[in-house]
SETI-444152 format. One record per residue: residue in three letters; x, y, z of N, C-alpha, C in turn. Coordinates in steps of 0.02 Angstrom, whole numbers, plus 32768, in hexadecimal, padded with zeros to 4 digits. Atoms other than C-alpha are relative to their C-alpha. Layout:
N
ALAXYZXYZXYZ/...
% end
This chain:
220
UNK80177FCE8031B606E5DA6D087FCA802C8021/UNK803C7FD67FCFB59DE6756D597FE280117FB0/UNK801C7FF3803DB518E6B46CEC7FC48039801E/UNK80147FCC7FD7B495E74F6CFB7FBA7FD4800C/UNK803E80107FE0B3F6E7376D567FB580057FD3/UNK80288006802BB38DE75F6CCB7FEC7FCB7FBD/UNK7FE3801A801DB3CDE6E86C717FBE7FAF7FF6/UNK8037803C7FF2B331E6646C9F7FD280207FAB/UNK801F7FCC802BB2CCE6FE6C277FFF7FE77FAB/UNK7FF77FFD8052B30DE6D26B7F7FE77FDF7FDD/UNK8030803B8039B2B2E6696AE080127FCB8016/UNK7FED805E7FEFB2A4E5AB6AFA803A7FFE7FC5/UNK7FCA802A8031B2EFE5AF6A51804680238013/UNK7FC17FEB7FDEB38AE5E66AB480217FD18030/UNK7FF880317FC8B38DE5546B2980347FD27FEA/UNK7FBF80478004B42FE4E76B2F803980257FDE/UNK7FC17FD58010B49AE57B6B0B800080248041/UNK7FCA7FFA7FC1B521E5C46B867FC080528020/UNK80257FD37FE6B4BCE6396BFB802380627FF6/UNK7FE97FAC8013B4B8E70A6BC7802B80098053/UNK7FC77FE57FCBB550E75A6C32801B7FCF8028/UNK7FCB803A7FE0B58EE6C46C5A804B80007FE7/UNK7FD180058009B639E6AF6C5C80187FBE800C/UNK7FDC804A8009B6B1E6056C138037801A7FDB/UNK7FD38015801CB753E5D46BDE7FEF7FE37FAD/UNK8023802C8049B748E59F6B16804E800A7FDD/UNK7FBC7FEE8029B7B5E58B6A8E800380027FAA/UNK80097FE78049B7C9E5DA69E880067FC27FC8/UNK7FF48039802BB7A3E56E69637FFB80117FB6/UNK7FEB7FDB804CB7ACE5EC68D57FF580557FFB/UNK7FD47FC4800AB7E7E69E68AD7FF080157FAF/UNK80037FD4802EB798E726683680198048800B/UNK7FD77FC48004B7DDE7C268087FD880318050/UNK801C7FDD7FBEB746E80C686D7FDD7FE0803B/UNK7FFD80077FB3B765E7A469017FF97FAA8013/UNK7FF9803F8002B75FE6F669447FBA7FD4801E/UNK804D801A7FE3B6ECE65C696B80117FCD803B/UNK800C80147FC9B6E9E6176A177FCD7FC48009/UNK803680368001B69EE55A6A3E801780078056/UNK7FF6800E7FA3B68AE54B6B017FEE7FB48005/UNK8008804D7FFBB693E4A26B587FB87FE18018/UNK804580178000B5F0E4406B5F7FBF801C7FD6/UNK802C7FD58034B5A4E4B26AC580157FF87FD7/UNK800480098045B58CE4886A18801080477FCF/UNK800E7FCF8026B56EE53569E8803C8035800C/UNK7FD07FDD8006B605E5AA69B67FD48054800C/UNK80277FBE8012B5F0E66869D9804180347FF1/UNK7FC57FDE803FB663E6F869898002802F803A/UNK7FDF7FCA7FDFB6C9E77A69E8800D80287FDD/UNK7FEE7FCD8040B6C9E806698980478023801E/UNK7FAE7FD47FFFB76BE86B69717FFE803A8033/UNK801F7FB77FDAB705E8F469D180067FE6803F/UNK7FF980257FC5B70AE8896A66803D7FD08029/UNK7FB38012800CB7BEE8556A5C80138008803C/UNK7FD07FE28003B80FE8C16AA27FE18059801E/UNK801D7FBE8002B7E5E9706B04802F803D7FD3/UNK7FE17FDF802BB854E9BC6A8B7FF67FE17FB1/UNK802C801B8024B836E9B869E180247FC57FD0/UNK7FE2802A8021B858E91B69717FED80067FAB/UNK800A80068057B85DE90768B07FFA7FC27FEA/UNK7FF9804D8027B87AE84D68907FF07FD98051/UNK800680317FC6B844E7BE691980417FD2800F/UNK7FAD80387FF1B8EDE76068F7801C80238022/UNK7FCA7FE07FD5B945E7F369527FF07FE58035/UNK800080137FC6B8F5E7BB69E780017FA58004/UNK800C804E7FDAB8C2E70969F1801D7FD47FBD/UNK7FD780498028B90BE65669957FC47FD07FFE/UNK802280317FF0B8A8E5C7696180127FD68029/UNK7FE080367FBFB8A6E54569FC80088028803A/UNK7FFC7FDB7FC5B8D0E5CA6A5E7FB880028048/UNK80317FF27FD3B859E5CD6B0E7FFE803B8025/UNK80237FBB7FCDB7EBE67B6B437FE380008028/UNK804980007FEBB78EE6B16BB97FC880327FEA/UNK803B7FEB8038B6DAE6E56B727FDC80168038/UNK80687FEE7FD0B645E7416BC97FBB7FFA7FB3/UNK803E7FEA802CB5AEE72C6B5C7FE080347FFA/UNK80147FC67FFFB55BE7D16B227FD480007FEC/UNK804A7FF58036B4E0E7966AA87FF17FC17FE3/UNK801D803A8026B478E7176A747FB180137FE1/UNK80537FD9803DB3F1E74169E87FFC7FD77FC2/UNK802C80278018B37CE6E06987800E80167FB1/UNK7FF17FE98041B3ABE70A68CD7FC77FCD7FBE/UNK8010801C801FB325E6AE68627FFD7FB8801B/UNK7FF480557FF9B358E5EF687C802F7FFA800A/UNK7FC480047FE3B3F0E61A68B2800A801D804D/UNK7FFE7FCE7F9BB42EE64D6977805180157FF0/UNK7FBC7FC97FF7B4BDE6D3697B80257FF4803E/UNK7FF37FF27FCCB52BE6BD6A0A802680467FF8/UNK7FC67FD98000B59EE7546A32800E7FF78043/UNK7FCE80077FC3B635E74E6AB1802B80427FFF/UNK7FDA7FC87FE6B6A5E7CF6AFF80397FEF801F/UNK7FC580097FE2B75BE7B96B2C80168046803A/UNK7FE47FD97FDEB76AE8606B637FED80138041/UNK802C80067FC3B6E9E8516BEC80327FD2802B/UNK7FE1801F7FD9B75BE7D96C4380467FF98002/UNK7FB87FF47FFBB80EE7D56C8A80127FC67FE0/UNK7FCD80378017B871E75A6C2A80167FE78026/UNK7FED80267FDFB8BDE71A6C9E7FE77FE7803D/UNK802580197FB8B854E6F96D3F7FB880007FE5/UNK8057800D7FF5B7ACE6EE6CF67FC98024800C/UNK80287FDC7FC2B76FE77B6D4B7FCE80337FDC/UNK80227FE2802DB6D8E7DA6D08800F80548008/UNK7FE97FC08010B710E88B6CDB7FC9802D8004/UNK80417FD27FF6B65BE8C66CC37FBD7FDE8024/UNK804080307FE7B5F8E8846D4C7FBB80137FED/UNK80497FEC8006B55AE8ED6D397FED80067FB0/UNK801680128040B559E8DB6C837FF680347FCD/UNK80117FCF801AB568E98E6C58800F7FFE7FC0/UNK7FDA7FFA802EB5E4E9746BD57FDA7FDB7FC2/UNK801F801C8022B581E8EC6B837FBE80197FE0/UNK80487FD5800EB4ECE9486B8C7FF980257FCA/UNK7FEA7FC1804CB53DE9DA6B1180117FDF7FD1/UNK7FC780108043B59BE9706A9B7FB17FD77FD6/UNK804F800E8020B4D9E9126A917FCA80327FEC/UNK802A7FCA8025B488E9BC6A5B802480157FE1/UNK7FD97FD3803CB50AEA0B69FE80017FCB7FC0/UNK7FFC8038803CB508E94669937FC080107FEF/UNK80497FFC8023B441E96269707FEE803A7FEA/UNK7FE77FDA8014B45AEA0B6958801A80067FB1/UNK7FE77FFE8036B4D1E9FB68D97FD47FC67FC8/UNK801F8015802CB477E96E68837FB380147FF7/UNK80317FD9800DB3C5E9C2688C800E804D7FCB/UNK7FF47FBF8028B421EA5A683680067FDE7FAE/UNK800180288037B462E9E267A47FCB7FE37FD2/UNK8041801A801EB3B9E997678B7FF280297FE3/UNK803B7FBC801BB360EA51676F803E7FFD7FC5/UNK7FD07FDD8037B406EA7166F27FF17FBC7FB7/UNK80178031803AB3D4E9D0668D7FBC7FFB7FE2/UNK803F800B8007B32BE9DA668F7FFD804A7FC0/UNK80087FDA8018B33AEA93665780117FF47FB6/UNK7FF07FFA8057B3AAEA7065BC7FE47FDD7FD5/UNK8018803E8022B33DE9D865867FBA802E7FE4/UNK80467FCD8031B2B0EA5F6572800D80297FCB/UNK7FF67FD88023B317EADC651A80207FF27FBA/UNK7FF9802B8042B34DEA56649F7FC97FEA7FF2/UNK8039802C8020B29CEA1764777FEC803C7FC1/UNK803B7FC7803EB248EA5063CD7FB87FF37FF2/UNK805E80117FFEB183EA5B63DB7FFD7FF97FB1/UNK802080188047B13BEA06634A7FD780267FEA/UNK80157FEB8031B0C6EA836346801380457FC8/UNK7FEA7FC98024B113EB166313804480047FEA/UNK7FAE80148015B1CBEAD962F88034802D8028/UNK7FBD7FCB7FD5B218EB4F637F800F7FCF802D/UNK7FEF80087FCDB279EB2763FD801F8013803A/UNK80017FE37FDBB27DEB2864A77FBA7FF98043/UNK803280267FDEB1D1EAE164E07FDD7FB97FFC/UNK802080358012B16DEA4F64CB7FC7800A7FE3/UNK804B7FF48018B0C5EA4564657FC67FFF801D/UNK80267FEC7FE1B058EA4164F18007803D8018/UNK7FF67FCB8005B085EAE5650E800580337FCA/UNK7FFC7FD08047B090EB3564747FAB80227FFB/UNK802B7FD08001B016EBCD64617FEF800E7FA4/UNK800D7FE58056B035EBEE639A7FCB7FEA7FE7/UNK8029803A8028AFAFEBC0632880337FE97FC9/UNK7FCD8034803CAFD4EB35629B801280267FCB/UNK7FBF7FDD804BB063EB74620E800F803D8013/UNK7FD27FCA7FF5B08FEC126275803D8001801F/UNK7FAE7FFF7FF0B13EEC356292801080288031/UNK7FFA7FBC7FE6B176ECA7631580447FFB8018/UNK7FB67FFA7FEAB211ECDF63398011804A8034/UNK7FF77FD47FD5B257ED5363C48021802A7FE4/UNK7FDD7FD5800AB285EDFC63A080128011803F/UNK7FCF7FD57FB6B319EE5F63D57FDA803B804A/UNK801D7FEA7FD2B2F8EEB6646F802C803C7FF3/UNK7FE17FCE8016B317EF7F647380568005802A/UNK7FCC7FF07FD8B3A2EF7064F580447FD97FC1/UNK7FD880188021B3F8EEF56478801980247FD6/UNK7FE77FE18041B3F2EF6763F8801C8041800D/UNK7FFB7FD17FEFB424F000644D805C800A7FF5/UNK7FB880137FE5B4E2EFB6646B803080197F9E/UNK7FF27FF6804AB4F2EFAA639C800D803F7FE5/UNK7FFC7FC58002B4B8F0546385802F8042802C/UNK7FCF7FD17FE8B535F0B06408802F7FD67FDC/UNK7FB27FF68012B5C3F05B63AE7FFB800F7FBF/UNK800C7FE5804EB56BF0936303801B804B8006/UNK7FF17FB18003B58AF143635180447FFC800F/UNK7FD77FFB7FECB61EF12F63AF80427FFF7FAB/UNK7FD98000803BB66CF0EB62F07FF8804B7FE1/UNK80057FC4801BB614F18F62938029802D8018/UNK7FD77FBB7FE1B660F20F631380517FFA7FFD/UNK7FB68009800CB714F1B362F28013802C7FB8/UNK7FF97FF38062B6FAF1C2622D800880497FFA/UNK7FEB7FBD800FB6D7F277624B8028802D8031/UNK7FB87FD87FD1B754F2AB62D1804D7FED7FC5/UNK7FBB8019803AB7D6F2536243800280357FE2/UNK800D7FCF8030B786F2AD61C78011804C7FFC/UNK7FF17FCA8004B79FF353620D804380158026/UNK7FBF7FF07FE0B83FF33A6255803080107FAF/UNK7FD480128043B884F30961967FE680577FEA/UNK80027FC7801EB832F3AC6165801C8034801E/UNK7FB47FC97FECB895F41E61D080317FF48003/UNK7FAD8019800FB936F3C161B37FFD80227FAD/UNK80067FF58055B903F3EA60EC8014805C8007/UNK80037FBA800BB8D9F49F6120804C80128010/UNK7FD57FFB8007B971F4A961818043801D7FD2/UNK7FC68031803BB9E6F46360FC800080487FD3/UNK7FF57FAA802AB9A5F502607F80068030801A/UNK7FF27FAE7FE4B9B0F57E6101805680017FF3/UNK7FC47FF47FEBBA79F54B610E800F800A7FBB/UNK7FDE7FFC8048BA8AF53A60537FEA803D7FE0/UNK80147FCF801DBA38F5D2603080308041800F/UNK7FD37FCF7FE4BAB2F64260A9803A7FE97FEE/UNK7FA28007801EBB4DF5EC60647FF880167FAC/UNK7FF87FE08050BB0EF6245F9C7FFE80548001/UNK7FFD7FB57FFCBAE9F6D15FEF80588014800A/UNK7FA27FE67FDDBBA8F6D5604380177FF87FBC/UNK7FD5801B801BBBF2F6915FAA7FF180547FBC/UNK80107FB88028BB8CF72A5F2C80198038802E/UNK7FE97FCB7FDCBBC1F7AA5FAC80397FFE8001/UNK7FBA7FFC7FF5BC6DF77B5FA580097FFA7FB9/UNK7FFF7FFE804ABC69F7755EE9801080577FF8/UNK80057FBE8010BC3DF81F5EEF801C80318023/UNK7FDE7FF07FEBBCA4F8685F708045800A7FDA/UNK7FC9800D803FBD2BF81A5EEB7FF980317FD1/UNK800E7FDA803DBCECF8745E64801A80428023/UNK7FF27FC07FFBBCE2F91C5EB98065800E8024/UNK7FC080057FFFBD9FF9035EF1801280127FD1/UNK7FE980068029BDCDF8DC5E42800180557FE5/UNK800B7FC98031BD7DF9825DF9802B80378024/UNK7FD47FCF7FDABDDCF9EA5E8E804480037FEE/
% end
């Protein structure tokens, strides 16, 4: 089993687990959707292959790749102190399947997939933390959104946020945009009206003019 040189570096409470970037043979001894858990030989302690680490292409389910019983080979990527618990993480894709052979000697690969994982869970934290504030209701003023050590109001005032002018601006162009419909309608219907009597007015003129044309016939 090779392992990295820094590897002396890490917490005691880390001691008697498989050395960081070391690479072993292990064998799956159970299978979640997002990914499997790996016991190596002469270690108690299981560590999880994520789905992300599968496979340099991408995976959806851990059963596509691996079987329980089945034997991998693993590079270690991560081992972190979680409370009272120790995290291992392993990497299949760091190593050739079939010869053993370490895929990422200098550790670049591990390196990224270990900042883009703290990363992403440092982003998660701020997104929980945030909504846990924006659900609180200060006791003293009953809004929410802060906590009562913060609250500025004095006791029994209420305050509430008004609209802002940009908000209200959006309302008012479609207050106009409706008006200028109503009266483009409006004056379309009234020259269809005017229209309408101009044609009916020149067909009662044709119809008296030909009345009377009649007449003066008759008297000839």
């Amino acid at each position: 089993m090779s392992h990295h040189d820094g590897s002396s570096q890490e917490p005691a409470g880390l001691d008697g687990l498989p050395p960081l970037y070391s690479i072993a043979k292990g064998e799956v001894v159970s299978i979640q959707t997002y990914g499997a858990f790996v016991r190596l030989p002469g270690y108690r302690k299981e560590g999880l292959v994520h789905v992300s680490e599968m496979s340099a292409s991408r995976v959806e389910n851990a059963s596509e790749i691996v079987d329980v019983g089945e034997h991998v080979w693993i590079k270690v990527i991560g081992r972190e102190i979680q409370g009272e618990k120790v995290k291992l993480s392993f990497s299949m894709k760091a190593v050739n399947q079939g010869t053993g052979r370490d895929l990422d000697p200098n550790n670049v690969i591990a390196d990224q997939d270990l900042r883009r994982r703290r990363q992403f869970r440092d982003q998660t934290s701020n997104r929980i933390t945030l909504e846990a504030v924006l659900n609180t209701t200060c006791t003293k003023c009953g809004c929410k959104g802060h906590f009562t050590k913060d609250c500025f109001s004095a006791p029994g005032l209420q305050y509430t946020l008004l609209p802002e002018e940009d908000d209200e601006e959006p309302q008012h162009q479609q207050t106009s945009a409706a008006t200028s419909q109503q009266e483009s309608d409006r004056k379309k219907k009234k020259k269809e009206k005017e229209r309408r009597k101009g044609a009916q007015f020149l067909l009662v003129s044709y119809h008296l003019l030909e009345k009377d044309l009649q007449r003066c016939g008759d008297q000839h």
